[in-house]
C-alpha positions, 0 to 999 in steps of 0.5 A: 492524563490532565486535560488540556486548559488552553481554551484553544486546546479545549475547541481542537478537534485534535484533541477530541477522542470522544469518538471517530476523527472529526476530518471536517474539523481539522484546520492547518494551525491545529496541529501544532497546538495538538500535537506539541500538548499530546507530545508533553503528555506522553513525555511525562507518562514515559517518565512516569513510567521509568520511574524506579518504583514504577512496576514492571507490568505489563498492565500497569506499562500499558495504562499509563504509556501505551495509552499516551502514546495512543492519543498521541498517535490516533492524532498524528495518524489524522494529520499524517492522512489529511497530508497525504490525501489533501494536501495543502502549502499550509497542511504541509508546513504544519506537518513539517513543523512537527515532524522532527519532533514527534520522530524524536520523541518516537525515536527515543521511546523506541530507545530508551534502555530504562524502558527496554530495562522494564520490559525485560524485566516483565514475567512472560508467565504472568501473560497471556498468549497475546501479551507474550508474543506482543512482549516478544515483539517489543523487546526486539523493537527496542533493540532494533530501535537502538536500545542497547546502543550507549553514548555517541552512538545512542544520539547519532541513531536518533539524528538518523531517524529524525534526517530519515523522516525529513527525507522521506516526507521531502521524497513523497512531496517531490513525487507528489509535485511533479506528478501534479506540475506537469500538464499537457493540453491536447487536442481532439485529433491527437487523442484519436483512439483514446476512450470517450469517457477519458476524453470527456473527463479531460475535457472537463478538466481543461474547461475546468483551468480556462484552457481549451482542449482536453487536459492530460495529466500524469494521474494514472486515470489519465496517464495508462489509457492514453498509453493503452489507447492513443493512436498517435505516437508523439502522444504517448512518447510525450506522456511518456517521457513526463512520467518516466523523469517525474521527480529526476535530472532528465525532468522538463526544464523548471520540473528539475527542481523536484529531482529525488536523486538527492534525496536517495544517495543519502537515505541509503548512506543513512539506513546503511550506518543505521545498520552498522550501529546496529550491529549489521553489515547491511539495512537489509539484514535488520529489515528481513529481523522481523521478518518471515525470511531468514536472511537478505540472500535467501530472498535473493535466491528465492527472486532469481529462482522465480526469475529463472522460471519466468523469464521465459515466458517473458521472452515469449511474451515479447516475441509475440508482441514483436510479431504483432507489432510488425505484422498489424501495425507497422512498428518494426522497432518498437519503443518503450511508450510502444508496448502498452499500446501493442499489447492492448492491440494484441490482447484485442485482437488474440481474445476479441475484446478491449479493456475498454469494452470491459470497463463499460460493466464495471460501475463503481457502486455496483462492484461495491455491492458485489464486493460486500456480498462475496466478503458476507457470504464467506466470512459470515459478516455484514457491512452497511453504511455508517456516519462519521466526518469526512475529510472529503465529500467522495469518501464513504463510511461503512460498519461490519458486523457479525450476528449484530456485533460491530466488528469494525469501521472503514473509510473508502476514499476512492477518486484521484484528485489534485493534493492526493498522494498516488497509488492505493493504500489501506492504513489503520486509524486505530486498532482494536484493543481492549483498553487498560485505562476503561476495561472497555473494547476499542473496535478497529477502523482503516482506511481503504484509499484508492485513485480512480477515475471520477464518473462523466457527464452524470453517470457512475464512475467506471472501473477497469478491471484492474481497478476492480483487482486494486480494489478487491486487494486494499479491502483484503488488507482491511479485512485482516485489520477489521476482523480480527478477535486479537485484544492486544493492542500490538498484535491485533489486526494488521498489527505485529504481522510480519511485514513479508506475510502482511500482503497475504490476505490482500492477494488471497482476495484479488483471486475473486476477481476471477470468479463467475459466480462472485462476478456476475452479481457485480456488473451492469452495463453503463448504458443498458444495465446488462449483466457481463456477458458469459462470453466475455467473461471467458475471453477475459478469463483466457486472457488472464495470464496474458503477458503474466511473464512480462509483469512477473519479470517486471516485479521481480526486478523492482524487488531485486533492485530494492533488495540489492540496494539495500546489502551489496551498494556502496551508497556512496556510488550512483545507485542508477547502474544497480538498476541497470544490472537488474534489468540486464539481469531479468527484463526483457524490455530495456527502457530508454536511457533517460528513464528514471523510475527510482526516482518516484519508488515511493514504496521503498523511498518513503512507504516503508517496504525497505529491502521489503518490497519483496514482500509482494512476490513472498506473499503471493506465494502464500495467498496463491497456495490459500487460495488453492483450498478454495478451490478444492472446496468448492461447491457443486454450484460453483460457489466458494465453500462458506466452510472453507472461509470460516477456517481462513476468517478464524485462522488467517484474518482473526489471528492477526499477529498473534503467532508467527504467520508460518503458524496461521498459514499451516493452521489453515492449510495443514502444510507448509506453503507451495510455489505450486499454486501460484505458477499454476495460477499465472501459467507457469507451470 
């Protein structure tokens, strides 16, 4: 490609692949600059690879095409991340700015039939195996991608793409907004109950504003322990109906604006007639193409199957919470902002220990060490800290390595903070592949993005064990892009994986959260330095099922609600009574009327699990079932089985996408999956 000539082109950091991304660097008005010259780079290399007399080859396609779009790519992915985890009026504008154009262009490359016409034409003979499963997977990308569509239809599919990426970016910034508008200044008598480092922390932030008081916002460092812990009533029901209408009509006064409603009807309506361009009766026929799943109703009945098993225990679930709360603390009608707070008491007063006591073990750069020498230990690998600019001071860098090879290279981004998107994510910044245009191999690096709670008063921050749990699954994630031997830049990693099988191997690692003997080496006492003790840990491991009905009928709703809404909804009705019906259908808690949770489901609004959500309880299935051969694995010592993890490193995490993921799970296990594992492993069998 031509180099850049613009002396201000030649001084953007966008534009430096010489090595990793220079976050540091990277100011607001770089991007449209960056972006428009990477843009017209890969627009002539798309034409020059159209070009009658350009060779169908797959090499060839790839050195002139595929590393365009990698440089355009790797660019866009930085200011795509910087907005998500820091984002500012000016970053924002920016990115919006380009936006429509590079869903276009995108768009059209997906689309265009000269294209499509070059990869039909390559011979699957002249490939290897990884080419020709890559090969594969492009040309059902360019005919979902609109391909085969002519005319009118041709543009109006790429209308709806470019509206789609507006919408969805405007869904993320309303959740992202309302959750950072609202405030609440507390004082001390009201957060009785609530734990001395969370009040420390919020005091801190109010001192921080000018305000007196203790601060409490809707970040879920802040927002859950309130729910879990605070005495008082009024309290929660405040934070709870604050969070419940973030982003909807039944908002606080001024915060309406940020109303996501909207913005729903039509991504629907649009992902509908995206389908029926298509060729589909639904989106959620062609979401479940490059799938595992056959068809949306299988998924329906594999969701009301699992309900039928749960929902029981869901029921059992309530009733005893029901019981406790009339007997010890005098709620006889309990509320929706009641249940946290009842089932933390109960789990307290059944198991004889609080979140809260746990937490105390758990220190952040202590469960770090422990998490590395798990991963060491099973997949025969190593990670050490490493340099490269950051976009913010808390975030770490580390290599792995195996025998003395780089493996690959991760981000860790762990607190929440003002400007970052919620939630926790694992996202590529580039894949591994061994580059057409050098010969040379390009080692992968992720980011692994979490919000935890900031450490107080000098000490380490302090994770739950959810949070523990939260981040044993991101680096699950990390680990399927990061180790993987697959050399074609399309199927490596993360990359190509069916979207339903993608949560297997974040899953499979949230079970070592269970485990004594990778425990015990990851815990110390804020103030003593004192190991967890057995004890506790037993009292936590009996407790591990605790209210595992509730939370199953909990997901299953989510993901029955996403499925439905994208097949049997008319768009053009309210998608509100489809929520209901779900609930009617498989909870056993019924929110208030004014709740409006649809309204932040950034997962399936605006993060890319469309009629996909699903995935996680489809997933669970698999990662359950691997970790079964664990278990029967393991040592005399109680130790997992380094054996074992060699085959899963080889056959799971190394293949990527490869081969379809039905092959690399019976590779490794020898069978097809069971549900077995998993209701045994939430008590449900």
């Amino acid at each position: 490609m031509n180099a850049p000539t613009d002396p201000q082109l030649l001084t953007n950091p966008l534009l430096d692949f010489s090595g990793l991304p220079r976050f540091d660097a990277v100011r607001p008005e770089h991007v449209v600059p960056a972006i428009d010259q990477l843009l017209a780079e890969s627009e002539k290399a798309l034409e020059t690879a159209v070009a009658t007399d350009f060779p169908a080859s797959w090499h060839e396609l790839s050195r002139t095409l595929d590393v365009a779009g990698e440089r355009l790519g790797s660019a866009w992915g930085v200011v795509s991340h910087l907005n998500a985890v820091m984002d500012t009026p000016e970053l924002r504008a920016a990115y919006n700015a380009e936006l429509p154009k590079a869903t276009e262009f995108w768009t059209r490359l997906g689309s265009d039939e000269r294209l499509y016409a070059k990869y039909k034409a390559i011979d699957p003979a002249t490939l290897n195996g990884e080419q020709r499963q890559a090969l594969k997977n492009a040309q059902r990308d360019f005919v979902l991608g609109g391909a085969e569509l002519q005319g009118a239809a041709k543009a109006r599919y790429a209308a709806i793409q470019e509206r789609m990426a507006e919408l969805t970016q405007k869904f993320s910034e309303n959740a992202l907004d309302a959750t950072d508008a609202w405030a609440y200044y507390a004082t001390e008598a009201e957060l009785n109950g609530v734990p001395a480092d969370v009040q420390a922390a919020a005091r801190a932030a109010a001192e921080a504003d000018g305000k007196p008081g203790y601060k409490l916002t809707l970040k879920l460092p802040s927002y859950l322990p309130v729910m879990q812990f605070a005495t008082s009533r009024a309290l929660r029901e405040r934070l709870y109906r604050a969070y419940v209408t973030r982003a909807s009509d039944q908002a606080e006064g001024d915060a309406r604006k940020f109303d996501n409603a909207p913005l729903i009807r039509e991504i629907l309506a649009l992902r509908k007639e995206e389908a029926q361009l298509l060729g589909y009766p639904d989106y959620g026929s062609v979401s479940v193409v490059a799938k595992m799943a056959e068809s949306p109703r299988q998924v329906i009945e594999f969701l009301r199957s699992l309900a039928a098993k749960a929902k029981p225990y869901a029921e059992r679930d309530l009733a005893d919470l029901r019981a406790y709360a009339a007997e010890h603390l005098q709620l006889a009608d309990p509320q929706a902002w009641d249940w946290p707070y009842i089932g933390e008491k109960l789990k307290e007063a059944r198991y004889a220990f609080s979140e809260q006591e746990v937490k105390q073990y758990f220190q952040a750069p202590k469960v770090l060490q422990g998490l590395f020498r798990i991963v060491e230990t099973l997949f025969e690998v190593s990670i050490r800290r490493d340099e490269a600019p950051v976009w913010h001071p808390s975030v770490e860098f580390y290599r792995i390595e195996r025998a003395g090879q780089l493996l690959g290279q991760f981000y860790l981004d762990p607190s929440a903070r003002k400007g970052k998107r919620g939630g926790a994510w694992m996202d590529d910044v580039r894949p591994r592949w061994l580059r057409p245009d050098t010969g040379r191999l390009q080692t992968p690096v992720a980011h692994l993005v979490c919000n935890f709670a900031e450490g107080v008063n000098g000490k380490p921050p302090l994770l739950t064990h959810d949070d523990v749990t939260t981040l044993f699954h991101e680096f699950g994630h990390g680990l399927h892009h990061l180790v993987t031997q697959v050399s074609e830049r399309d199927v490596s990693g993360i990359s190509g994986v069916e979207w339903d099988a993608v949560e297997l191997p974040s899953q499979f690692m949230e079970n070592f959260c269970w485990e004594w003997s990778v425990l015990e080496h990851m815990t110390a006492h804020v103030d003593t330095g004192a190991p967890l003790p057995r004890a506790l840990f037993d009292k936590m491991l009996a407790a591990r099922n605790y209210q595992a009905g509730l939370q199953t009928v909990r997901q299953i709703e989510f993901a029955l609600f996403d499925m439905l809404l994208h097949t049997e909804h008319d768009p053009a009705a309210d998608f509100q009574p489809v929520l209901d019906q779900v609930r009617a259908e498989v909870a056993v808690i019924q929110p208030p009327p004014f709740s409006r949770t649809a309204q932040t489901f950034s997962h399936i609004f605006a993060g890319g699990y469309a009629a996909g959500y699903y995935s996680y309880k489809w997933a669970e299935v698999l990662s359950a079932d691997a970790y079964a051969a664990f278990e029967e694995t393991v040592t005399p010592e109680g130790l997992p089985s380094v054996a074992t993890g060699r085959k899963y490193r080889q056959e799971i995490l190394e293949a990527g996408g490869s081969r379809p993921a039905m092959e690399s799970f019976k590779a490794f296990r020898g069978r097809e999956p069971s549900l077995e594992a998993l209701l045994r492993h939430q008590g449900m069998a």
